[in-house]
C-alpha positions as CSV (number, residue, x, y, z in Angstrom):
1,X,-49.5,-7.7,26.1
2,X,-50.9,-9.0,22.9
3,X,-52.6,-12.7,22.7
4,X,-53.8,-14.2,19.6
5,X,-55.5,-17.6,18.8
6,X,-53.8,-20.1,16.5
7,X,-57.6,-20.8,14.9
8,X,-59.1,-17.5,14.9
9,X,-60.7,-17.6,11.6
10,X,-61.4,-13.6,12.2
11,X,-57.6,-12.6,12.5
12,X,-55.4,-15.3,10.9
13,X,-52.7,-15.4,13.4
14,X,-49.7,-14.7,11.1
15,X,-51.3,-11.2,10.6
16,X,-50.9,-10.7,14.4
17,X,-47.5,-12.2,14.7
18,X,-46.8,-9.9,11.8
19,X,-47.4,-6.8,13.6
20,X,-45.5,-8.0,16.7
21,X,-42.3,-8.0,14.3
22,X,-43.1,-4.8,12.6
23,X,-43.7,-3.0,15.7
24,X,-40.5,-3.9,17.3
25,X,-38.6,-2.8,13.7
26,X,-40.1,0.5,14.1
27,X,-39.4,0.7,17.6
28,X,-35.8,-0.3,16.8
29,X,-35.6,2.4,13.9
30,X,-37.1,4.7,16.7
31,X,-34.4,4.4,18.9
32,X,-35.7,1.8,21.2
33,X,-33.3,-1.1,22.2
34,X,-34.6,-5.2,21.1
35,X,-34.5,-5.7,24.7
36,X,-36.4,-2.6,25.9
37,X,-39.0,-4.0,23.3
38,X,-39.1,-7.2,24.2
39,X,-39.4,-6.3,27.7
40,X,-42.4,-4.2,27.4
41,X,-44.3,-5.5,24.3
42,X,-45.4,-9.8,24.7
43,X,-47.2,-11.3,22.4
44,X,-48.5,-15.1,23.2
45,X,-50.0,-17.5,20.7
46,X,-53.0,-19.5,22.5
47,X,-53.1,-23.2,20.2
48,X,-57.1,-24.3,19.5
49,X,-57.8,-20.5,20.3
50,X,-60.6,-19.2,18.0
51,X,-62.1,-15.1,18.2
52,X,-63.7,-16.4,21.2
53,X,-63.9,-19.9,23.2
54,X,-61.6,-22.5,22.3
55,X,-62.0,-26.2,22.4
56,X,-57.7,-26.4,23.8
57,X,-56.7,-25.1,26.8
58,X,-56.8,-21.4,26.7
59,X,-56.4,-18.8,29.7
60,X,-59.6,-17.5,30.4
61,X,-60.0,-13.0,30.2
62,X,-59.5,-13.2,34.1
63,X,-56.0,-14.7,34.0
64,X,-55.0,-12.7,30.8
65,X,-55.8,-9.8,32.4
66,X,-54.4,-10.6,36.1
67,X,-51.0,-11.5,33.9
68,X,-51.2,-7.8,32.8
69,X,-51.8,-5.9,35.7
70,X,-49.5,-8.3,37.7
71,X,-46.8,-7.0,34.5
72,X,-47.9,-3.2,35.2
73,X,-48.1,-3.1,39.2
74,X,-44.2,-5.8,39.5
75,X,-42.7,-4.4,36.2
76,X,-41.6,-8.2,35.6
77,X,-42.8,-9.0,32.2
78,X,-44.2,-12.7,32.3
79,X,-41.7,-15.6,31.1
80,X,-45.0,-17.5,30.3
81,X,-48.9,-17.9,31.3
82,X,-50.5,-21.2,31.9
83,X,-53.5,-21.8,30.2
84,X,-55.9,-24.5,31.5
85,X,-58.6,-27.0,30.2
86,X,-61.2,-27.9,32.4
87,X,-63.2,-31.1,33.0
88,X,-67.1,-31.1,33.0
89,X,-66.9,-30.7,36.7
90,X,-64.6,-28.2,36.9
91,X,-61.2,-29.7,37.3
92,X,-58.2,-28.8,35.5
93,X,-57.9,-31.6,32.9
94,X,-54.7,-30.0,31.1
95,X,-52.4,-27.3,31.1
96,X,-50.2,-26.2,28.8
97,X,-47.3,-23.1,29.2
98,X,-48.0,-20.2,26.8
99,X,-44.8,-18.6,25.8
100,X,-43.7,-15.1,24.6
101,X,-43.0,-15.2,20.9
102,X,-40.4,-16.2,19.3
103,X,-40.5,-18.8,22.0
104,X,-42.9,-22.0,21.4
105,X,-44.1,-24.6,24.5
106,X,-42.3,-27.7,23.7
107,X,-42.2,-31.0,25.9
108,X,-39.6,-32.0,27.4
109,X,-39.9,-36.1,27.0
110,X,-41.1,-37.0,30.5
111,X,-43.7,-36.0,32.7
112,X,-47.6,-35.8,32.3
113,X,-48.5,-34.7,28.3
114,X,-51.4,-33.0,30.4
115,X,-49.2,-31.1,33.1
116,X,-47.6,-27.3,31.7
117,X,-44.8,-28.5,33.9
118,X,-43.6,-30.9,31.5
119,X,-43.2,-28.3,28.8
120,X,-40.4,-25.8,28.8
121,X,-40.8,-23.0,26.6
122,X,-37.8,-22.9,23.9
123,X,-37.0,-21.0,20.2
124,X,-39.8,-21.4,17.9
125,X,-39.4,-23.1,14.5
126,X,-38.4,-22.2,11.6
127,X,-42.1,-21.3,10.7
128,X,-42.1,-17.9,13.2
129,X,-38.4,-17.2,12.1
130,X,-39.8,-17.4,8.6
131,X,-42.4,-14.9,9.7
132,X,-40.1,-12.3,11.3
133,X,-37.9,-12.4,8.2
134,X,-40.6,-11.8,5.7
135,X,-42.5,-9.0,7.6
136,X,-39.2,-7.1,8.6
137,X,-38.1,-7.6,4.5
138,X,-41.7,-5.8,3.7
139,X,-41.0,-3.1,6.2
140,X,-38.0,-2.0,4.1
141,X,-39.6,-1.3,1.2
């Protein structure tokens, strides 16, 4: 399970979602099935996520790490994790549904902005299609 911030300065995030494509192209030249890939290699984008505490809501290493060993001990890869921002006094002030790439959290037009259950989590845009195209054409070469 790989988990990259969209504002880490330190690793720009397109060199991590980079890797996630190359990986699975090797994998795939390897012999190993898209979907045997994709059901043991997730990677999940974390928006406002710096190298280290975010000002968004983020999952803190806890729940990142629960998610995993939940993944290893079930063998049920997680459809998404729910990050949360909390309040000065410790109360959950938003959520928001990280999903696996290629998928993207998007809302689905009623419900709380602030609640992860009004988000479902959907094909990205053309931006991470763009992304997968480009780092699969410089694997060819």
């Amino acid at each position: 399970m790989l988990w990259q911030g969209w504002a880490d300065a330190a690793v720009p995030a397109r060199y991590t979602i980079d890797y996630f494509w190359r990986a699975r192209a090797v994998a795939q030249q390897r012999g190993l099935s898209a979907q045997a890939y994709d059901r043991s290699v997730r990677l999940f984008m974390v928006p406002a996520m710096g190298h280290g505490p975010g000002i968004g809501p983020w999952p803190t290493q806890d729940e990142l790490l629960g998610t995993m060993e939940k993944w290893s001990e079930s063998g049920i890869a997680p459809a998404a994790i729910v990050a949360q921002q909390r309040d000065a006094n410790g109360d959950v002030a938003r959520s928001r549904p990280l999903c696996p790439l290629p998928l993207v959290a998007r809302y689905m037009g009623s419900g709380s902005v602030n609640d992860a259950s009004s988000f479902h989590c959907v094909d990205s845009d053309a931006t991470t299609r763009l992304s997968r195209r480009a780092s699969l054409h410089r694997l060819k070469r």
